[in-house]
C-alpha positions as CSV (number, residue, x, y, z in Angstrom):
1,X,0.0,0.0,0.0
2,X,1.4,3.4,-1.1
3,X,1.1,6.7,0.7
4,X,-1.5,7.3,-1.6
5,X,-3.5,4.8,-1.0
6,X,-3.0,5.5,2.7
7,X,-4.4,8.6,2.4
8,X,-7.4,7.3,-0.4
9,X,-8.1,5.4,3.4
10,X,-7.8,8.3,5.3
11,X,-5.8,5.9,7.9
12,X,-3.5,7.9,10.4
13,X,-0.1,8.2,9.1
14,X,1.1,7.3,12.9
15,X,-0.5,4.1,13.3
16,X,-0.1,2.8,16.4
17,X,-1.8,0.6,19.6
18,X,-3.9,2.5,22.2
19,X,-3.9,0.3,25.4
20,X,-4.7,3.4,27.8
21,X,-3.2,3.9,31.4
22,X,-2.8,7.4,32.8
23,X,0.9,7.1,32.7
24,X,2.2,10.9,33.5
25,X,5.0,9.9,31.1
26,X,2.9,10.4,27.9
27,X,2.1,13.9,28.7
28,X,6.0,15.0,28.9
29,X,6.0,14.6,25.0
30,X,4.4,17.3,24.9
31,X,6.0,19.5,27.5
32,X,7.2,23.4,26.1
33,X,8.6,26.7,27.3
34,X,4.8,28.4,28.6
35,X,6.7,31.4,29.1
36,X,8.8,32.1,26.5
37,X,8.2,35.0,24.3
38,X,5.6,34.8,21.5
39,X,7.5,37.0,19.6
40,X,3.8,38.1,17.9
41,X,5.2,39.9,14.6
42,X,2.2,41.7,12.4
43,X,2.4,42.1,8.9
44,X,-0.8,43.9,8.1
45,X,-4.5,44.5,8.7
46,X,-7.7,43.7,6.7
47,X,-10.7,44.9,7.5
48,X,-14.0,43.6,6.9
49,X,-16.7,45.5,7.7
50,X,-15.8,45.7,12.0
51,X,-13.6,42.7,11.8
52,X,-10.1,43.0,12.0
53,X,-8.0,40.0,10.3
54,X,-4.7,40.4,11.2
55,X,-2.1,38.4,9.0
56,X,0.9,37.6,11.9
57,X,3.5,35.2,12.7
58,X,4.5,33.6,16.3
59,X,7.3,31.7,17.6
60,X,7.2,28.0,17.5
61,X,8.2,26.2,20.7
62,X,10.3,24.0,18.5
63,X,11.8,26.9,16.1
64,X,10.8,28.8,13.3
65,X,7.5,30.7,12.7
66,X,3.6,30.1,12.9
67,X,2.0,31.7,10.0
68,X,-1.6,32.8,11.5
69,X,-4.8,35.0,11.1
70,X,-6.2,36.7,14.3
71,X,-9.7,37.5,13.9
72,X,-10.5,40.3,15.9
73,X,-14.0,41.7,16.4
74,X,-15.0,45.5,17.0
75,X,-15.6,46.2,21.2
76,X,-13.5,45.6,24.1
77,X,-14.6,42.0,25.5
78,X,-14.2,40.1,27.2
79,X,-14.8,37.6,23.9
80,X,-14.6,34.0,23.6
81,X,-11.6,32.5,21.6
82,X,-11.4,29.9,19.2
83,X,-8.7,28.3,17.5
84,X,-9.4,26.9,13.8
85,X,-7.2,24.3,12.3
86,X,-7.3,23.2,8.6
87,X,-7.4,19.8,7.1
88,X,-4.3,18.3,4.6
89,X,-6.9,17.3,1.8
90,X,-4.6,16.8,-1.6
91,X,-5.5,18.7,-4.1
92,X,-7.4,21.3,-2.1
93,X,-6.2,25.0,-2.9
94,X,-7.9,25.7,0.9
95,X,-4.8,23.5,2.8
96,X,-4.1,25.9,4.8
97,X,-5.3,28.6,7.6
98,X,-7.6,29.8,4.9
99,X,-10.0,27.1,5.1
100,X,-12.1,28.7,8.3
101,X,-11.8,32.4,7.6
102,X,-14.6,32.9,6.1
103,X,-16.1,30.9,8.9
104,X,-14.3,32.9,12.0
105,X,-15.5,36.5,10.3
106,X,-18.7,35.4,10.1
107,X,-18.9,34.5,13.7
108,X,-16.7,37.4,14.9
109,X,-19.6,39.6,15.8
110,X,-21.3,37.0,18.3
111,X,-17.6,37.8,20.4
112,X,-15.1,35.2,18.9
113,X,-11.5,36.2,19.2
114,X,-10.0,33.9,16.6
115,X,-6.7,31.7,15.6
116,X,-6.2,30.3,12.6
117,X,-2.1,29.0,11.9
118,X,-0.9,27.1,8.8
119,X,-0.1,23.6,9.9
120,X,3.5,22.6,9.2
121,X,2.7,21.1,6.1
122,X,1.4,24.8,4.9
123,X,4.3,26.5,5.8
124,X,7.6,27.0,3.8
125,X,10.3,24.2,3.7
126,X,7.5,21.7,4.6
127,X,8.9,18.1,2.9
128,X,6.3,15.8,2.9
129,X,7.0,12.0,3.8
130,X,7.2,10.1,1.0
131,X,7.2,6.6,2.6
132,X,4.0,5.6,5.2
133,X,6.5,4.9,7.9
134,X,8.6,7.9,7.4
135,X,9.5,8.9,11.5
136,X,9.2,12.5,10.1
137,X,5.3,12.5,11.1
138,X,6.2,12.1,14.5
139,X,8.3,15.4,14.5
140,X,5.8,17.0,12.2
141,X,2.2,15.9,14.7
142,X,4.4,17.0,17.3
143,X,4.6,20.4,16.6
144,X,2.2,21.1,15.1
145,X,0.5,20.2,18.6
146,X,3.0,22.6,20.6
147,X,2.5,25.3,18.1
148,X,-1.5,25.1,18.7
149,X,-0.6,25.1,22.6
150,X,1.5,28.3,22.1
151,X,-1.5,29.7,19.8
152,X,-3.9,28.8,23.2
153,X,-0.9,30.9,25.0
154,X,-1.3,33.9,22.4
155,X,-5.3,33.8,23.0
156,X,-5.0,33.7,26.4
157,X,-2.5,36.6,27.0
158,X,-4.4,39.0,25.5
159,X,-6.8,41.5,27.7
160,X,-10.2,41.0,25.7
161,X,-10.0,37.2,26.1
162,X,-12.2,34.8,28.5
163,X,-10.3,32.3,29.5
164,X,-13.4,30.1,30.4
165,X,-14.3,30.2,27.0
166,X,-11.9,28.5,24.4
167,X,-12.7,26.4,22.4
168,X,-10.9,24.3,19.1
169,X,-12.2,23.0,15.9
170,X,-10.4,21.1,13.7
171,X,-10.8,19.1,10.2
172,X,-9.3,15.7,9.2
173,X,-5.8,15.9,9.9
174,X,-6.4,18.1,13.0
175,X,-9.4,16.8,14.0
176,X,-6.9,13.9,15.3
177,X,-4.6,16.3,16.4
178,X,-7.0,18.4,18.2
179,X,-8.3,14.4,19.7
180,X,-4.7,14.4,21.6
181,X,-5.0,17.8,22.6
182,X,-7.9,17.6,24.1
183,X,-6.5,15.2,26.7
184,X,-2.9,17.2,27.3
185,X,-4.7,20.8,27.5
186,X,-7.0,21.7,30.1
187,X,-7.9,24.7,29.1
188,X,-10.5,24.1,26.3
189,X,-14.2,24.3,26.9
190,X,-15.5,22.6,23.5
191,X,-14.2,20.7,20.9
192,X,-15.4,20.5,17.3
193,X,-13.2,17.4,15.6
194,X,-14.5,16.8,12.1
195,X,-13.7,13.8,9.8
196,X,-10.6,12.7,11.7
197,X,-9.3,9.6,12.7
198,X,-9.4,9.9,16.3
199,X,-8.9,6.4,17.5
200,X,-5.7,4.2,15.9
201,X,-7.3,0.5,18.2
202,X,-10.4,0.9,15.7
203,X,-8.1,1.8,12.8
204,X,-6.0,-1.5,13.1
205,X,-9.3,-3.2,13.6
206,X,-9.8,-2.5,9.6
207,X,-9.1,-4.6,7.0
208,X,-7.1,-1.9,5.5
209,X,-4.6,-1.5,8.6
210,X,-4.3,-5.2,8.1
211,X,-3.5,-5.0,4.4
212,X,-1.0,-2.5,5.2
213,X,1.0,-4.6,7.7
214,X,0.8,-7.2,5.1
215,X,2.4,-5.5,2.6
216,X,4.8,-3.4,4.8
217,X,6.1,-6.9,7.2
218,X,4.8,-7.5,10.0
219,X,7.8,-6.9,12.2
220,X,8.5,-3.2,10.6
221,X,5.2,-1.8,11.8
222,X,4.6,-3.1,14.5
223,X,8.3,-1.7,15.4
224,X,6.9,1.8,14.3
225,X,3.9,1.4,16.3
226,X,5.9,0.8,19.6
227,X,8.0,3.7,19.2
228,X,5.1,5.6,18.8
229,X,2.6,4.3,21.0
230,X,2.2,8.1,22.2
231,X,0.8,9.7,19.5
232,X,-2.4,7.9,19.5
233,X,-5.2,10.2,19.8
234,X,-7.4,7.8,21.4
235,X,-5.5,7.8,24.7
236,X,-6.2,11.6,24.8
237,X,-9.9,12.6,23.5
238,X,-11.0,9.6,25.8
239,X,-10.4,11.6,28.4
240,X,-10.9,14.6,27.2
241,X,-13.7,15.9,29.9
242,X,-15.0,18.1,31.0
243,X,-14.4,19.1,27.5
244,X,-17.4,18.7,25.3
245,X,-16.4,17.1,22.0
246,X,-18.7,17.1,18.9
247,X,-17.6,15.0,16.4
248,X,-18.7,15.5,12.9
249,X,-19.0,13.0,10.1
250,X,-19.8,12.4,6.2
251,X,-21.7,9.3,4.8
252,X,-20.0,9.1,1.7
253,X,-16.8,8.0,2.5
254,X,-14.8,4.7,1.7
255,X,-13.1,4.4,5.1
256,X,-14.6,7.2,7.3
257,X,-17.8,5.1,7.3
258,X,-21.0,5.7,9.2
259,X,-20.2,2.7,11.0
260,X,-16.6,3.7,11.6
261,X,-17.7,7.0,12.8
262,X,-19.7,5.2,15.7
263,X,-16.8,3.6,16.5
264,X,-14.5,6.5,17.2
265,X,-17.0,8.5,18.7
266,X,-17.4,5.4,21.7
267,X,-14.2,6.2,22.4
268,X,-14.4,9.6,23.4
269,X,-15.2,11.1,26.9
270,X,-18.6,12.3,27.7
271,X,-20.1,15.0,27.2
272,X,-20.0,13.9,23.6
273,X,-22.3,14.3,20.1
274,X,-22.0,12.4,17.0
275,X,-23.9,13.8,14.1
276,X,-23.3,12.2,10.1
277,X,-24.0,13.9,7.7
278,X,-24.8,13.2,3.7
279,X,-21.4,14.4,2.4
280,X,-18.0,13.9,1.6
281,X,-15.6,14.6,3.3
282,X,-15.1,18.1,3.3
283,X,-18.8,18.6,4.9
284,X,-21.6,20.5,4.1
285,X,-23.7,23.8,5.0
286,X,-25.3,21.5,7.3
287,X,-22.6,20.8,9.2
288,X,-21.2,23.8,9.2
289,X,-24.7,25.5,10.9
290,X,-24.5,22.9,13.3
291,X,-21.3,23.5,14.1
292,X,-21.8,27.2,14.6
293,X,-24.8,26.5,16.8
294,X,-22.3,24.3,19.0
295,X,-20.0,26.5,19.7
296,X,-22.6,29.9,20.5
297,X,-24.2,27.2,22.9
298,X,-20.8,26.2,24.7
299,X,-19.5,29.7,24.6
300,X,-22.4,32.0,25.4
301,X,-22.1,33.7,22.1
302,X,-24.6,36.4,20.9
303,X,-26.5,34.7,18.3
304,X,-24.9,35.3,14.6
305,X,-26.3,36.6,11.3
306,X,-27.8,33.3,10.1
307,X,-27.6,35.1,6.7
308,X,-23.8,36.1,7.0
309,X,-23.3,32.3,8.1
310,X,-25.2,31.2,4.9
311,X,-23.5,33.3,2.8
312,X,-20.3,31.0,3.1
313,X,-19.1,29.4,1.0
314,X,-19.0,25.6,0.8
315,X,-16.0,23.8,1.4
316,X,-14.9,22.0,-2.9
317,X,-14.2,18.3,-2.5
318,X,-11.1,17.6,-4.6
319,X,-11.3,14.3,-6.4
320,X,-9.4,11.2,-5.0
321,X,-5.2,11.6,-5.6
322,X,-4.8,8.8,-8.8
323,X,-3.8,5.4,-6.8
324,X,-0.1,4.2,-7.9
């Protein structure tokens, strides 16, 4: 099985066994400098309308620079915060901190202070893996975990920001990196984790994972999955409360099945949703209203402009990468 068709699965690119003990140990993985400089550095300022987008970069915990938009709405606060985090869909020309602006301006009136980085693979001298066990997606899921934590940091610092009232949504590829985070940072009130694969002991439950070990041997990956036991998000969002997580799903999917979906979502801590919707996997207007009405529920946010949030526009589904 190639890369590609590793991603035509949607499996994990970490693949590894989730037999789950509170072991303080996993948590110093993801340990950082909380009081280093951010080192915020603006570029310039949009406006729209009496939102502020702010194009800026911050300090990485593990070097180099976080791309991100700060969505800023008019008024002095306090305002919720959110942090939005973009999927890794191929072919997508929205692969990047793009894919929620529209969504985060929109919602900016209600009182949302908002975060949206580039994920490494967005940024410049990104190399992607070009082999499924490449140990590279260790470093790169790593950071891109500790650069979200330091995002929470920049959130939090600033004067017009509740800190009871964060929140994190994330699609595909970090909606399993927002599943770990949930259960190494405390600070979140709500989660939003959509189309991820938040659980690698139902992922090797698949016939898929086992055609992969197949083709891969047996003795390599399970050696991979060892060494990176850690990284499974499955022994974080299970205990992510008292988080609430709502987990967001599309029917039409070859691996991200209904039934799959179920799967992962038993996993998670309660409170918990689950709501599937008739879509691919980029999701739909559908889910995107529900998603709103989530987080103005679990942040105590002013009800939007159901005509503003309508008005956006619908994430394009990019057809499958050609299978090698």
């Amino acid at each position: 099985m190639t890369l590609n068709i590793i991603r035509a699965f949607r499996l994990p690119l970490i693949l590894v066994c989730s037999v789950y003990a509170q072991d303080p140990a996993l948590f110093q993985h993801f340990d950082y400098d909380a009081k280093a400089p951010l080192d915020i550095q603006e570029s310039k300022v949009e406006q729209r309308g009496e939102v502020s987008v702010h194009d800026l970069t911050y300090a990485s915990p593990r070097g180099g620079r976080v791309p991100a938009y700060l969505v800023v709405p008019a008024g002095k606060g306090p305002f919720a915060a959110i942090i939005w985090a973009h999927w890794h869909q191929e072919g997508s020309e929205l692969r990047n901190r793009r894919e929620f602006l529209d969504e985060a301006v929109a919602l900016a009136p209600s009182g949302v202070v908002s975060l949206l980085p580039d994920s490494t693979l967005a940024r410049r001298g990104y190399n992607e893996p070009n082999e499924p066990l490449d140990e590279h997606q260790a470093d790169y899921r790593l950071q891109q975990i500790l650069d979200l934590r330091r995002g929470a940091d920049l959130l939090l610092a600033r004067d017009d920001v509740d800190a009871k009232r964060l929140a994190y949504v994330g699609h595909s590829y970090n909606a399993d990196t927002g599943a770990i985070l949930s259960g190494v940072d405390r600070r979140f009130k709500a989660f939003v984790l959509m189309a991820g694969t938040i659980s690698d002991e139902v992922d090797m439950r698949s016939k898929e994972f086992q055609e992969f070990r197949n083709r891969y041997g047996s003795e390599k990956v399970d050696a991979f999955i060892a060494k990176y036991s850690w990284l499974d998000p499955g022994k974080y969002v299970s205990h992510a409360a008292p988080a609430f997580v709502f987990l967001q799903y599309a029917s039409q999917e070859d691996y991200l099945t209904p039934k799959r979906a179920e799967e992962y979502a038993a996993v998670v801590s309660r409170p918990k949703e689950l709501k599937i919707y008739d879509a691919k996997h980029a999701l739909n207007a559908e889910a995107r209203k529900d998603r709103v009405a989530f987080l103005v529920k679990e942040l105590h946010l002013k009800a939007p402009d159901p005509t503003a949030i309508a008005q956006i526009p619908d994430l394009v589904q990019p057809p499958p990468p050609e299978k090698n």
